[in-house]
Backbone bond lengths (Angstrom), bond angles and torsions (degrees), N, CA, C in turn:
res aa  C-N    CA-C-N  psi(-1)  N-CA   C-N-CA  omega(-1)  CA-C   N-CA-C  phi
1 X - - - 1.445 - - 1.515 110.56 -
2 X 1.482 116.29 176.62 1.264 124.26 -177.34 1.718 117.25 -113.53
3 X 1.306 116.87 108.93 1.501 97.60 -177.60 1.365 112.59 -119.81
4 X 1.307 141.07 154.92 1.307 130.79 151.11 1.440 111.04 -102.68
5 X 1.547 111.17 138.92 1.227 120.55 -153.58 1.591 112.54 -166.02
6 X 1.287 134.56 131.81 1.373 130.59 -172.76 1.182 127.47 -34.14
7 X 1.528 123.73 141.87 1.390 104.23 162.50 1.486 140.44 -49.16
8 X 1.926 99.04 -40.88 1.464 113.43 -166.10 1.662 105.49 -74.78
9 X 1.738 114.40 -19.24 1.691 109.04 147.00 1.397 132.25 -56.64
10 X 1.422 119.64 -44.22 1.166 101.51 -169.20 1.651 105.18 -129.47
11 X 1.469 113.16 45.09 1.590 100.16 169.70 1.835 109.72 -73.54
12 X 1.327 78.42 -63.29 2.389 59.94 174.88 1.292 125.88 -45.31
13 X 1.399 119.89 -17.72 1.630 105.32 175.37 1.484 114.08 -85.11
14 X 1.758 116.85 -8.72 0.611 134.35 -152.67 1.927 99.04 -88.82
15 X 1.514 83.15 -51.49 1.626 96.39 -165.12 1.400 101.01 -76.42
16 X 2.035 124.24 -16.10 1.464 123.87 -165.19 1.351 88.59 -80.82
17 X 1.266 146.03 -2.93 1.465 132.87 -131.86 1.707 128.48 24.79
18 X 1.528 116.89 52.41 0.979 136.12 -167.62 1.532 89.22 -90.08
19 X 1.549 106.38 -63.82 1.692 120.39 177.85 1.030 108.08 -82.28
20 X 1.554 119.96 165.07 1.472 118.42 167.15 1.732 82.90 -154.71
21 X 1.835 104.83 138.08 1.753 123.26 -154.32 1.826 72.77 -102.88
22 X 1.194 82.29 128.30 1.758 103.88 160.39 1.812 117.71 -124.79
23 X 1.194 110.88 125.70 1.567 109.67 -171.99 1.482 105.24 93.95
24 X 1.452 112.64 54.23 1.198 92.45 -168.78 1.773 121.53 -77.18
25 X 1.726 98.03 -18.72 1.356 128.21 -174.67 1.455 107.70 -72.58
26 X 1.364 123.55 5.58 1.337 102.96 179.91 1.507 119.53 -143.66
27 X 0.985 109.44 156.68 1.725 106.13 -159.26 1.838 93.33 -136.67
28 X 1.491 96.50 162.97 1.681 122.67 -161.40 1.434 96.89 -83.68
29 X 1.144 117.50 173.76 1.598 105.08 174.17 1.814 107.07 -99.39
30 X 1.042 113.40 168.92 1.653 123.05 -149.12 1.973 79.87 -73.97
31 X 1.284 94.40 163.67 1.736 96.07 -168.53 1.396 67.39 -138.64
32 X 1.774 97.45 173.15 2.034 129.75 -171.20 1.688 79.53 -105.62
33 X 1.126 90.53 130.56 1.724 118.26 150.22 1.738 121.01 -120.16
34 X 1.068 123.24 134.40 1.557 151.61 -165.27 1.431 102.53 -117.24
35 X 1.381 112.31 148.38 0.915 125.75 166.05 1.728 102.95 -154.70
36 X 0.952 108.75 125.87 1.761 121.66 -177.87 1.365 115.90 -136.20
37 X 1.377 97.25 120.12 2.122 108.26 168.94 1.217 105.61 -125.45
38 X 1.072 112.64 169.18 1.753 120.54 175.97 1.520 93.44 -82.10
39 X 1.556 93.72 147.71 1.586 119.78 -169.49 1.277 89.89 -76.35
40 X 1.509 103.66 137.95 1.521 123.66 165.13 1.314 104.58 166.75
41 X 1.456 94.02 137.07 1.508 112.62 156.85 1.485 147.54 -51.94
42 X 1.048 106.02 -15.97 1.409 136.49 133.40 1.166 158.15 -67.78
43 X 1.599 125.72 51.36 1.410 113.50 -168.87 1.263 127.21 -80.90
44 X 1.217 135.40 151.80 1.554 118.18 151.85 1.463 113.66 -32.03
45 X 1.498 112.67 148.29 1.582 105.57 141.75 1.206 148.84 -91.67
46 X 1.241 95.74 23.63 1.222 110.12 168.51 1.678 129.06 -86.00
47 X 1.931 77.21 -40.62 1.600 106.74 167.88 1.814 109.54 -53.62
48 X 1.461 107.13 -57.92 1.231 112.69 175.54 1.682 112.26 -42.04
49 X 1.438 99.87 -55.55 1.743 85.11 -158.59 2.020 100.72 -76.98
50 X 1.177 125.43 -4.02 1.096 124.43 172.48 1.813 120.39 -65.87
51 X 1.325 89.55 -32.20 1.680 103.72 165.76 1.002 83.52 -75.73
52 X 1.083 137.10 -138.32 1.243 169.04 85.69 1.938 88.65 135.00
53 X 1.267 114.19 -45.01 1.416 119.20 -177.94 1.405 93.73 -78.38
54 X 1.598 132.21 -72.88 1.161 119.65 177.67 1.372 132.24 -36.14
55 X 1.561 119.69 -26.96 1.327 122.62 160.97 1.392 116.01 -69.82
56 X 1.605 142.30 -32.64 1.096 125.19 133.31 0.952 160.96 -27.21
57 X 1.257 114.10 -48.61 1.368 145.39 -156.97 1.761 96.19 -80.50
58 X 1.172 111.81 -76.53 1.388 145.43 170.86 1.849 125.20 -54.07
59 X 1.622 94.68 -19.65 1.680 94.30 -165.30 1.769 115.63 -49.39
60 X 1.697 109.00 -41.81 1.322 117.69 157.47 1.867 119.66 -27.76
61 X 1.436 111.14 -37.22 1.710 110.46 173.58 1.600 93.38 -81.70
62 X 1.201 129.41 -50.47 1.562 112.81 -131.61 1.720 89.74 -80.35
63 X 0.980 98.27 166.26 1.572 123.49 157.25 1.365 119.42 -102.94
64 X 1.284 116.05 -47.25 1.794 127.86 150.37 1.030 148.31 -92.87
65 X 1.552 149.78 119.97 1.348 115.84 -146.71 1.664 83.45 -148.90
């Protein structure tokens, strides 16, 4: 079968030659990502740095961040 699926899943199958990446030239079109907490002035910081990575991580998708 055909899946698309993370790198940080399947680099060892990748590198065992378990998998083999077909299509490597082509990519999905950019999708909306959300992120929603209840309003407050107060977040955890944990909460914070969880954005805060996802706004990294991801900034390449968002249009808004």
């Amino acid at each position: 079968g055909i899946a698309r699926l993370p790198d940080f899943i399947i680099d060892r199958e990748l590198a065992d030659g378990r998998l083999v990446e077909i299509l490597a030239d082509w990519s999905p079109m950019n999708i909306a990502l959300h992120l929603l907490t209840p309003p407050s002035t107060l977040r955890p910081a944990r909460v914070e740095l969880v954005i805060d990575f996802l706004s990294q991580r991801f900034r390449n998708l968002c249009t808004r961040v």
